[in-house]
Backbone bond lengths (Angstrom), bond angles and torsions (degrees), N, CA, C in turn:
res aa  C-N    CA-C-N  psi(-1)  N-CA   C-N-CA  omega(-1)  CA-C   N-CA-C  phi
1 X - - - 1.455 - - 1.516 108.80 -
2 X 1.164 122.15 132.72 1.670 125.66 161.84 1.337 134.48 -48.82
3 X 0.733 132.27 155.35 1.344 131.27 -167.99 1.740 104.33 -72.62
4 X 1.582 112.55 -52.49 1.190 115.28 167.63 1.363 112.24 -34.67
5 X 1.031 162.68 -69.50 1.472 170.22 166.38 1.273 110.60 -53.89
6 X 1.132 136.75 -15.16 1.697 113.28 177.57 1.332 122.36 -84.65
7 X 1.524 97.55 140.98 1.490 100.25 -171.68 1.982 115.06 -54.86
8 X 1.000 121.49 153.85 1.712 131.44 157.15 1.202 123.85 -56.18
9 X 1.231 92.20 133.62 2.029 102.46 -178.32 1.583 96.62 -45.71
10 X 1.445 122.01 -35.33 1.520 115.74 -169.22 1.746 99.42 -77.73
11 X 1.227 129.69 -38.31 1.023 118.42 -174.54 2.227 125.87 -72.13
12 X 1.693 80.83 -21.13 1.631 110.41 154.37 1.564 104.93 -49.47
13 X 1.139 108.95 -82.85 1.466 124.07 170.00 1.235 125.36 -35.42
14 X 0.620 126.57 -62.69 1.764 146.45 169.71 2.217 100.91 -38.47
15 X 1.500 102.56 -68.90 1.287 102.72 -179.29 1.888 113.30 -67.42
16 X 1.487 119.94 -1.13 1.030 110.49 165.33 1.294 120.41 -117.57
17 X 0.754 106.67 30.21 1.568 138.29 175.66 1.780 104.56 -101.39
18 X 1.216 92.52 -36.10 2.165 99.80 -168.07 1.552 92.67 -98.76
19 X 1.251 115.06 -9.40 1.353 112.18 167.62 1.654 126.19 -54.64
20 X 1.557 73.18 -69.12 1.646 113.15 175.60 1.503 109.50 -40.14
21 X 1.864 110.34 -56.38 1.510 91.70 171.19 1.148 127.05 -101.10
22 X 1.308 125.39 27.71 1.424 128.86 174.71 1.527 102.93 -85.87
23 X 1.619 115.39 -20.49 1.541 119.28 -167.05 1.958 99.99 -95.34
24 X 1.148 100.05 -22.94 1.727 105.73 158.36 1.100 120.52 -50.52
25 X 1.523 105.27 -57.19 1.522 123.50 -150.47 1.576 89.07 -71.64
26 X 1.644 102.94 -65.26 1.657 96.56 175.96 1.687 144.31 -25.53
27 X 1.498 78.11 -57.37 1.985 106.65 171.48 1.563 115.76 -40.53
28 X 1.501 95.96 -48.38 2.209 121.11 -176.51 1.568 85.63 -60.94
29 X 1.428 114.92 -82.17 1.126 103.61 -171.80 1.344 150.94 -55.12
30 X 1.438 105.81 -27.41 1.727 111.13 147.17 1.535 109.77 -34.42
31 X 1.471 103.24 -68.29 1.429 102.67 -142.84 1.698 100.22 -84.63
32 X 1.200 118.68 12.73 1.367 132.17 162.03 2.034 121.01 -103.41
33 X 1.165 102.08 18.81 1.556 110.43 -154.82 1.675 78.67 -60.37
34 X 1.514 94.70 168.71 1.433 114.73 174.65 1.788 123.04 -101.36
35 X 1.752 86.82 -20.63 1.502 113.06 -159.32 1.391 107.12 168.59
36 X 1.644 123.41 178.68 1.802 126.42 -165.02 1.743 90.55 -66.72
37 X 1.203 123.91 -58.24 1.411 125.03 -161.44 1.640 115.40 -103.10
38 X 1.508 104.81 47.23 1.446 90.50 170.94 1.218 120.67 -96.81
39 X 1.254 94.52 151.65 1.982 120.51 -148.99 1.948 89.10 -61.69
40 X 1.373 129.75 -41.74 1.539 125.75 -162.04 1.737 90.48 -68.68
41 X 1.546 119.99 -42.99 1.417 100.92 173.22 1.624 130.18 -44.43
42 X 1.572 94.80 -60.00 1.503 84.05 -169.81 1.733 114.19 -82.99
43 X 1.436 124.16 23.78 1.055 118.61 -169.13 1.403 85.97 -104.61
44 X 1.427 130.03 -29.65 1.496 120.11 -176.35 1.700 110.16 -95.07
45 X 1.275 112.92 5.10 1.194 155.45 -164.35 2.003 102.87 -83.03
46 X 1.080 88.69 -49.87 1.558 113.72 176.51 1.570 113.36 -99.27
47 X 1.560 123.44 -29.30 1.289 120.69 -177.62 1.500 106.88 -71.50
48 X 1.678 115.18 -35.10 1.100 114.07 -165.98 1.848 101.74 -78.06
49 X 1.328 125.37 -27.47 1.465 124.82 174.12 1.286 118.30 -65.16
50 X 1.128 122.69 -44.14 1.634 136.58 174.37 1.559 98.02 -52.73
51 X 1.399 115.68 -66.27 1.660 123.05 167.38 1.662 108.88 -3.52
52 X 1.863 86.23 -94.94 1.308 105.74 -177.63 1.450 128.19 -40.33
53 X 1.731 98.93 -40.07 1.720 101.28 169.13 1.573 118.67 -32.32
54 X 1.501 84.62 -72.96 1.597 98.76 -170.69 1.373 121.59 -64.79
55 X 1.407 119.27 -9.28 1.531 124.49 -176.94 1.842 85.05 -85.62
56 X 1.452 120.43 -44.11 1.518 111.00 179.57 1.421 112.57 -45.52
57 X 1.049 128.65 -61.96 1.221 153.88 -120.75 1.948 77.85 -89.31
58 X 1.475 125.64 -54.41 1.271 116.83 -142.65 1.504 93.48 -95.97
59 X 1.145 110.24 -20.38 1.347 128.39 173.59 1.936 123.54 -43.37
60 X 1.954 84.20 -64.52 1.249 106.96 153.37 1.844 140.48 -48.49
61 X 1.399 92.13 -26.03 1.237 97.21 -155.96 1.855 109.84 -99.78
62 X 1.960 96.44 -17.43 1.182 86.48 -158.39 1.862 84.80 -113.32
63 X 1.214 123.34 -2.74 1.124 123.63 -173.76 1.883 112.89 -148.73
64 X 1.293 115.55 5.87 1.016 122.16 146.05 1.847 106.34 63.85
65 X 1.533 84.03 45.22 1.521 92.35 -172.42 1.624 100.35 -141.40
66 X 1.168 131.16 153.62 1.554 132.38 179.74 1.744 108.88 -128.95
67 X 1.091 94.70 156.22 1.958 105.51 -174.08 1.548 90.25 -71.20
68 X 1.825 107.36 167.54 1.050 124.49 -166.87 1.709 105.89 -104.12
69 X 1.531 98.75 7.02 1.676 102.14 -170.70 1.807 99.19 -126.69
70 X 1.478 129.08 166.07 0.985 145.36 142.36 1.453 135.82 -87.88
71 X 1.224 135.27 137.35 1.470 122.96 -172.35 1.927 97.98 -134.73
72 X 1.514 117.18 118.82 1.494 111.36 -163.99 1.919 91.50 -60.24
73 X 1.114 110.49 162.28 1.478 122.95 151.97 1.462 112.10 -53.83
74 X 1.394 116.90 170.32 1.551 123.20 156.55 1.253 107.07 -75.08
75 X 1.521 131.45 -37.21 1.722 121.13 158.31 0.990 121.65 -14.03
76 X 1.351 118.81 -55.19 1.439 141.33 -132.54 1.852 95.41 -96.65
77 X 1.142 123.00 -37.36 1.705 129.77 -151.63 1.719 101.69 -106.20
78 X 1.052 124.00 130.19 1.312 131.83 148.91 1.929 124.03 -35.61
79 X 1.025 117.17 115.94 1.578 100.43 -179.21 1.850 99.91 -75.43
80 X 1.180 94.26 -173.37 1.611 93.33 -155.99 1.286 86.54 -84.26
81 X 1.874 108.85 165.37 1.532 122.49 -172.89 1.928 105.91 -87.67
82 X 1.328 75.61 136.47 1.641 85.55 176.93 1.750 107.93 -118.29
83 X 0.837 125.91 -18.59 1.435 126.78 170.38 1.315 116.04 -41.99
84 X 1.419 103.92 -167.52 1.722 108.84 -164.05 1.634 110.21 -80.07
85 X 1.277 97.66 149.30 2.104 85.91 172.48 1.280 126.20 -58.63
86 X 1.861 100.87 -43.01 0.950 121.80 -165.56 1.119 104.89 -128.44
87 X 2.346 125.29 93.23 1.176 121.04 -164.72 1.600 117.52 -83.73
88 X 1.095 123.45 142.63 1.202 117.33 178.44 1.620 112.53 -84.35
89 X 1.354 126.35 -43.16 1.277 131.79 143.96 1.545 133.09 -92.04
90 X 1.223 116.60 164.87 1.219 111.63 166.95 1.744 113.27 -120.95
91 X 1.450 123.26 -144.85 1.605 139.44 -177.02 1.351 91.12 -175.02
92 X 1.417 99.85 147.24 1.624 100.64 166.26 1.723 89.14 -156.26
93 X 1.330 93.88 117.23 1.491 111.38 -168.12 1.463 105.83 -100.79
94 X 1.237 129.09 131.74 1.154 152.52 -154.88 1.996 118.15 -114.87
95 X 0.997 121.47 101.56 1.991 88.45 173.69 2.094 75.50 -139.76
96 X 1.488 95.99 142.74 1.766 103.81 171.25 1.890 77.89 -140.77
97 X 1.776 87.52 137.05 1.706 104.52 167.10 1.892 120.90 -108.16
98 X 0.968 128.23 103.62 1.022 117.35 -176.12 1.541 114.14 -109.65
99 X 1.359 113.68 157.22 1.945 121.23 174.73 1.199 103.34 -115.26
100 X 1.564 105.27 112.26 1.673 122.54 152.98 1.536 114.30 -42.74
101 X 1.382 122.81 114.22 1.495 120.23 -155.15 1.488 86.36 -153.69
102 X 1.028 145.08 -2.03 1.287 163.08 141.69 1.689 141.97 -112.74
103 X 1.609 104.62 64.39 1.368 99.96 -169.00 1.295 130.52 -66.23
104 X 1.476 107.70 -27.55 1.245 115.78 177.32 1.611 116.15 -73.72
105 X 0.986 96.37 -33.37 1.791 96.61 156.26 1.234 134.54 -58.50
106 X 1.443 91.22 -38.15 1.867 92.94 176.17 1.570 115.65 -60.30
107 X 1.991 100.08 -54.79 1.369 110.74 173.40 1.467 127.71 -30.05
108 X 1.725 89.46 -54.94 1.437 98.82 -177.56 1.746 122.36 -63.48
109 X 0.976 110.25 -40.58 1.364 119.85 170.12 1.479 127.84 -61.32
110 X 1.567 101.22 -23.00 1.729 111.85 -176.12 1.619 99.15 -85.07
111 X 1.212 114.73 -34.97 1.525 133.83 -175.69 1.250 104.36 -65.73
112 X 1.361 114.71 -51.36 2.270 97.59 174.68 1.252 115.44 -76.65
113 X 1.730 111.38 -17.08 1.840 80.63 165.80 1.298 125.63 -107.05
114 X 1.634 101.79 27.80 1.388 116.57 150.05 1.387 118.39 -85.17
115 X 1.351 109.91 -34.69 1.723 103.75 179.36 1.786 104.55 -78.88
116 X 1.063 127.51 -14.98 1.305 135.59 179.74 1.455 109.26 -84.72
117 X 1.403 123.37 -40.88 1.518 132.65 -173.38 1.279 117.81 -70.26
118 X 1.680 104.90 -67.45 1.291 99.74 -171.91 1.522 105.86 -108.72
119 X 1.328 109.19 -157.94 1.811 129.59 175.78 1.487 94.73 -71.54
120 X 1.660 95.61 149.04 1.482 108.64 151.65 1.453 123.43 -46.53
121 X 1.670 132.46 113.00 0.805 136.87 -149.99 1.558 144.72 80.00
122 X 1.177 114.74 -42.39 1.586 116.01 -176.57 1.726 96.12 -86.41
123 X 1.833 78.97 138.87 1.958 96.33 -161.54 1.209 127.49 48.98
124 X 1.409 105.30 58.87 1.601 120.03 173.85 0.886 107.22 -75.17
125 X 1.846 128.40 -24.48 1.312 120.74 -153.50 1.950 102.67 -116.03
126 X 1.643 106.50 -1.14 1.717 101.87 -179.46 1.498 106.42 -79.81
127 X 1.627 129.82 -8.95 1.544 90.55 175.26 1.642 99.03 -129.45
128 X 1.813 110.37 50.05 1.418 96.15 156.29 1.405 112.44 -107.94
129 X 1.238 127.52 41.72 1.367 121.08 155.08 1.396 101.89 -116.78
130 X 1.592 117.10 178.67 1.025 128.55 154.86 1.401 139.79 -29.69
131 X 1.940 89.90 -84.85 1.570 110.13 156.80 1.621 122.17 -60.32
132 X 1.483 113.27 -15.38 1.382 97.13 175.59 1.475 113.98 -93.39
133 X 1.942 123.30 -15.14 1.389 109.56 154.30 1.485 138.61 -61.61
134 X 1.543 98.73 -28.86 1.133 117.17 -177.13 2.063 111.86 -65.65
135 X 1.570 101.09 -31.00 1.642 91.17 163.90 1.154 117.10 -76.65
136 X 1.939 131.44 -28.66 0.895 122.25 -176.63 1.392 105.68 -64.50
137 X 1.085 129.91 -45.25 1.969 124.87 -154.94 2.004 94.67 -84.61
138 X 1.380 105.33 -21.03 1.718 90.37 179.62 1.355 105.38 -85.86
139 X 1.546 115.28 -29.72 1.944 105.22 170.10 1.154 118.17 -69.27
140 X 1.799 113.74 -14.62 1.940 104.58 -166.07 2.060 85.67 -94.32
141 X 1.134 116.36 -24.87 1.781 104.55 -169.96 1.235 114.83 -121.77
142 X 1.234 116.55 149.85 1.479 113.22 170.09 1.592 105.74 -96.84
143 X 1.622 95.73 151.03 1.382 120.58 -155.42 1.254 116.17 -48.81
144 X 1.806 115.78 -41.32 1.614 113.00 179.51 1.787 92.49 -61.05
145 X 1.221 131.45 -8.84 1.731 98.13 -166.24 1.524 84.09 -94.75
146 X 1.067 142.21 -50.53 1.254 158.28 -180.00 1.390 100.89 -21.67
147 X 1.751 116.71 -58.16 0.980 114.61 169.42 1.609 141.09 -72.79
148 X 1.249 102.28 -7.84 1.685 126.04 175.99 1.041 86.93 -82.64
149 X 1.131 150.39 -57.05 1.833 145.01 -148.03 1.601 113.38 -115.46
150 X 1.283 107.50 24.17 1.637 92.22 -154.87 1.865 83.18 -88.85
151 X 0.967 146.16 43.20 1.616 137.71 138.78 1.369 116.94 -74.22
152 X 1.641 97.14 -35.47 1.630 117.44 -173.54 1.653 93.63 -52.68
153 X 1.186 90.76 -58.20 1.777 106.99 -155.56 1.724 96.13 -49.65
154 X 1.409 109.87 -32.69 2.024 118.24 -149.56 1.478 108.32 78.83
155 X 1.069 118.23 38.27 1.355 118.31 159.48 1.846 113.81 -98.19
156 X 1.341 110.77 169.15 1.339 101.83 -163.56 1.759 82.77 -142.47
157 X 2.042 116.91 122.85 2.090 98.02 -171.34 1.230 80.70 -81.77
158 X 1.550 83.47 155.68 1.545 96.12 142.44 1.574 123.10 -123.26
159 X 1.114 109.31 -128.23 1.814 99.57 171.83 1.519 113.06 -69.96
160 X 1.714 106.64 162.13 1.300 115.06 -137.87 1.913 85.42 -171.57
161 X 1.333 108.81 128.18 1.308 120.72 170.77 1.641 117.78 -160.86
162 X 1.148 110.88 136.65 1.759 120.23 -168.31 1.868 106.39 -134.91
163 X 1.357 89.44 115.72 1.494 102.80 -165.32 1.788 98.08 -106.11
164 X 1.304 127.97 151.71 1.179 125.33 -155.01 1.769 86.08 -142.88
165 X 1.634 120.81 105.76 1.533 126.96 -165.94 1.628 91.42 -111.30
166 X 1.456 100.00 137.78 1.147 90.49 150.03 1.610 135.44 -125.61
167 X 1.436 125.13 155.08 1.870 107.10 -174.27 1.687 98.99 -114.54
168 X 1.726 83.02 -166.12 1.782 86.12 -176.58 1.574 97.31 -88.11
169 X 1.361 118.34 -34.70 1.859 121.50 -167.79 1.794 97.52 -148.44
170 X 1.292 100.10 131.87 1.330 120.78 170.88 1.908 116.42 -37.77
171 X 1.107 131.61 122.87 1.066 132.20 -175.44 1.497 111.78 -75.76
172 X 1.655 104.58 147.92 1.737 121.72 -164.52 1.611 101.12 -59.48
173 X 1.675 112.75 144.36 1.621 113.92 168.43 1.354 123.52 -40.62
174 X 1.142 128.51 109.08 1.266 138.00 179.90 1.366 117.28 70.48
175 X 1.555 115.14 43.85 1.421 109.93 176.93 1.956 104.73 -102.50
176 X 1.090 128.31 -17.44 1.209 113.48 153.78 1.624 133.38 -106.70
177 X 1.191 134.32 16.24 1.719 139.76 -162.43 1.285 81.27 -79.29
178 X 1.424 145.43 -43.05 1.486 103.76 176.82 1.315 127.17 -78.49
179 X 1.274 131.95 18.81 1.405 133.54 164.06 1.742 107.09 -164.59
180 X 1.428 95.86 72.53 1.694 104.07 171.50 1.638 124.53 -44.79
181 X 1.030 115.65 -21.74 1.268 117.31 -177.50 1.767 122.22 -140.90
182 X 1.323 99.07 29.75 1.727 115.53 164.30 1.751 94.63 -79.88
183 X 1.939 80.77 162.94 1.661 90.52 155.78 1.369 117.08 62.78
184 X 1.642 119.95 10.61 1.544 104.69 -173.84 1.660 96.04 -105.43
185 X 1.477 94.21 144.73 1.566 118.70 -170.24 1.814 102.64 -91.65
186 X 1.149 100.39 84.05 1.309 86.87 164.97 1.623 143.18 -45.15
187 X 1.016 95.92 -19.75 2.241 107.24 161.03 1.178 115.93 -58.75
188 X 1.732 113.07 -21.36 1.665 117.11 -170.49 1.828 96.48 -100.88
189 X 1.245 129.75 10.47 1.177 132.61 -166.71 1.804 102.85 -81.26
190 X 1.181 122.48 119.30 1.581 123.09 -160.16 1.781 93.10 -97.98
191 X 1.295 111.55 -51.60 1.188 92.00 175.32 1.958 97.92 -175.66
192 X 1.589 114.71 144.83 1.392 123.67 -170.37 1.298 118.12 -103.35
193 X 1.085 120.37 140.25 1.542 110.94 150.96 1.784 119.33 -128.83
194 X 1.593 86.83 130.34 1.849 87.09 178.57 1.814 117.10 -97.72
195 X 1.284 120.83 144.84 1.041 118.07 142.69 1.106 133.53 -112.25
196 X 1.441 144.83 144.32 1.344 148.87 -148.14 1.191 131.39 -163.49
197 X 1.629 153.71 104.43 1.364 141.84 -155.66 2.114 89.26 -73.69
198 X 1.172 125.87 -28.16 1.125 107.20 179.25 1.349 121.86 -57.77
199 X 1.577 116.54 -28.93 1.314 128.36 171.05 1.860 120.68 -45.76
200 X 1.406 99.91 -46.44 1.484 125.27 161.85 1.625 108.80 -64.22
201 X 1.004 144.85 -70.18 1.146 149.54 155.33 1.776 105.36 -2.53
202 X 1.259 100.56 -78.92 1.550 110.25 176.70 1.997 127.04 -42.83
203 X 1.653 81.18 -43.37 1.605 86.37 174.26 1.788 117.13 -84.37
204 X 1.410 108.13 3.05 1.092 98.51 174.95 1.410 115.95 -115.50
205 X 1.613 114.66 -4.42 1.563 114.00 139.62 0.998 107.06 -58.01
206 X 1.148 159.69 -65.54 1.597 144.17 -140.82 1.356 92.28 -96.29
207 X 1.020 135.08 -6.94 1.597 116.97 169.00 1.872 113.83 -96.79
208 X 1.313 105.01 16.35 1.362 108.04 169.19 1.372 116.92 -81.50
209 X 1.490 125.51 125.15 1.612 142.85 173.97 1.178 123.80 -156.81
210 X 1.727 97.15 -156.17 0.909 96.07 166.05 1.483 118.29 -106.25
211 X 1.308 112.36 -13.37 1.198 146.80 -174.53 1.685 118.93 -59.44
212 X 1.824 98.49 -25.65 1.659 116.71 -155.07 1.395 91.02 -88.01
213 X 1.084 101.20 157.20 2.053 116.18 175.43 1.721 94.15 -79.48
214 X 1.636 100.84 146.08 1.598 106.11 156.78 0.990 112.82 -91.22
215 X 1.654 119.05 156.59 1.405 134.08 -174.21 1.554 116.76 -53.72
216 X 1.582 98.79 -13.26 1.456 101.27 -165.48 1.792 103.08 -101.07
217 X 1.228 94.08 3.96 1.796 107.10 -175.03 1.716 98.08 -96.79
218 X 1.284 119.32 -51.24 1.221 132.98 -163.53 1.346 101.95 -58.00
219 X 2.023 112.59 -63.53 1.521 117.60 163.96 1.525 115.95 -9.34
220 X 1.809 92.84 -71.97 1.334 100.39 -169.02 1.511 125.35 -64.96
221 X 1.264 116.21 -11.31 1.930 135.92 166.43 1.664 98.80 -63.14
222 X 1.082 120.10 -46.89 1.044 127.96 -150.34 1.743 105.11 -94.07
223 X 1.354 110.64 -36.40 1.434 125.35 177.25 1.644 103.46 -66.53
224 X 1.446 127.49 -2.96 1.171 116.83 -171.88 1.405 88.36 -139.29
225 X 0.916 151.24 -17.32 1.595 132.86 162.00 0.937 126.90 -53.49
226 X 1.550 107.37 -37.63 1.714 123.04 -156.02 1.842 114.30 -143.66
227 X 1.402 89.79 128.74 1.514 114.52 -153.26 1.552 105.80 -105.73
228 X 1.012 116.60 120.47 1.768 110.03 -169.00 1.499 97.37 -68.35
229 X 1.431 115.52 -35.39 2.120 111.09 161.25 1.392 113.45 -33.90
230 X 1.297 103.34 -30.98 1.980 101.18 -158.62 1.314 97.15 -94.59
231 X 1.135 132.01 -43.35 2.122 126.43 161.34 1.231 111.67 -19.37
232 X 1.312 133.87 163.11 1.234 167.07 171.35 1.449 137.18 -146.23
233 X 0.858 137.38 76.24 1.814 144.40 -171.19 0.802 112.71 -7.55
234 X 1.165 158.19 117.97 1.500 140.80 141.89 1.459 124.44 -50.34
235 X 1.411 119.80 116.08 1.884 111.36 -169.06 2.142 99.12 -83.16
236 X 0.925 92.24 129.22 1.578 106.48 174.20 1.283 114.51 -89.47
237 X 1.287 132.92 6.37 1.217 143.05 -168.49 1.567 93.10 -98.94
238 X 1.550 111.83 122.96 1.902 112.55 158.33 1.473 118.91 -82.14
């Protein structure tokens, strides 16, 4: 950044100053909670992250130095649950992303449980495409196996998140399949889990040293654990 643009030692000051009482404000309100999800927590909850942002940010900019802590965004956090105590239904919302990185694998794989499924001949032509193996292997498996095996398949995951909603009464037959995942209230969100290669990403900044194994050490960990004798195929055939 230029000099023209960098913030002032006072304006340095100033944002660690809003630090300082955003971690007050927080502290009061902890120790004033009402209950696990009260709304004054996570609202100061977020004042104090925004804080820190911007104390990073000016921190960085005018002295080219960063704090020794992290604070998630409000992006990042669930607002508190407002749903029922006691749900009578739930949702458990599902999305897994994967990259076709192996087509000929897929093909091949959609193709034996075509030669396994049907007669010689009928639907010769649904799993020589892509998208048309890809319906065959998602109608012959369900998705958790899909996801245990998806190398088999030549798929490559990627991100992957399962949100667990809850309501007051189970919704009417077929009142959402045309939009599975509209309309969800995140306040009714009971509890998430993400997966993410950025997640990996992160742990392998902090695992940078001197301390860390090289790739060419690990190989060699790995070149002696594991014996291509000791493998076993996996049969893709149902």
């Amino acid at each position: 950044m230029s000099d023209a643009v960098q913030p002032t030692a006072a304006e340095v000051r100033a944002a660690a100053e809003a630090v300082k009482t955003a971690l007050d404000r927080h502290l009061a309100a902890v120790e004033r909670r009402s209950g696990e999800d009260d709304p004054a927590v996570y609202e100061a909850f977020n004042q104090l992250a925004a804080a820190a942002e911007t104390y990073d940010e000016l921190l960085y900019d005018r002295y080219d130095e960063v704090t020794p802590f992290e604070i998630p965004g409000a992006e990042d956090a669930l607002p508190p649950y407002t749903g029922p105590e006691e749900p009578n239904a739930l949702s458990v919302l599902i999305r897994r992303d994967y990259a076709v990185v192996e087509p000929q694998r897929l093909l091949a794989q959609a193709q034996r449980v075509e030669a396994a499924d049907y007669d010689e001949g009928a639907d010769a032509d649904a799993s020589g495409t892509v998208h048309g193996a890809l319906g065959t292997l998602f109608g012959e498996f369900e998705p958790d196996e899909i996801a245990s095996r998806h190398k088999e398949f030549g798929l490559e995951e990627g991100d992957s998140t399962l949100w667990v909603v809850a309501s007051d009464d189970q919704a009417d037959p077929g009142e959402w399949l045309e939009a599975p995942f509209e309309g969800v209230d995140p306040q009714r969100v009971v509890c998430r889990f993400d997966v993410s290669t950025v997640f990996d990403d992160d742990l392998d900044d902090d695992g940078d040293g001197d301390d860390a194994e090289s790739d060419d050490d690990l190989e060699d960990e790995l070149d002696t654990d594991l014996d291509e004798d000791d493998l076993e195929p996996l049969d893709a055939d149902r």
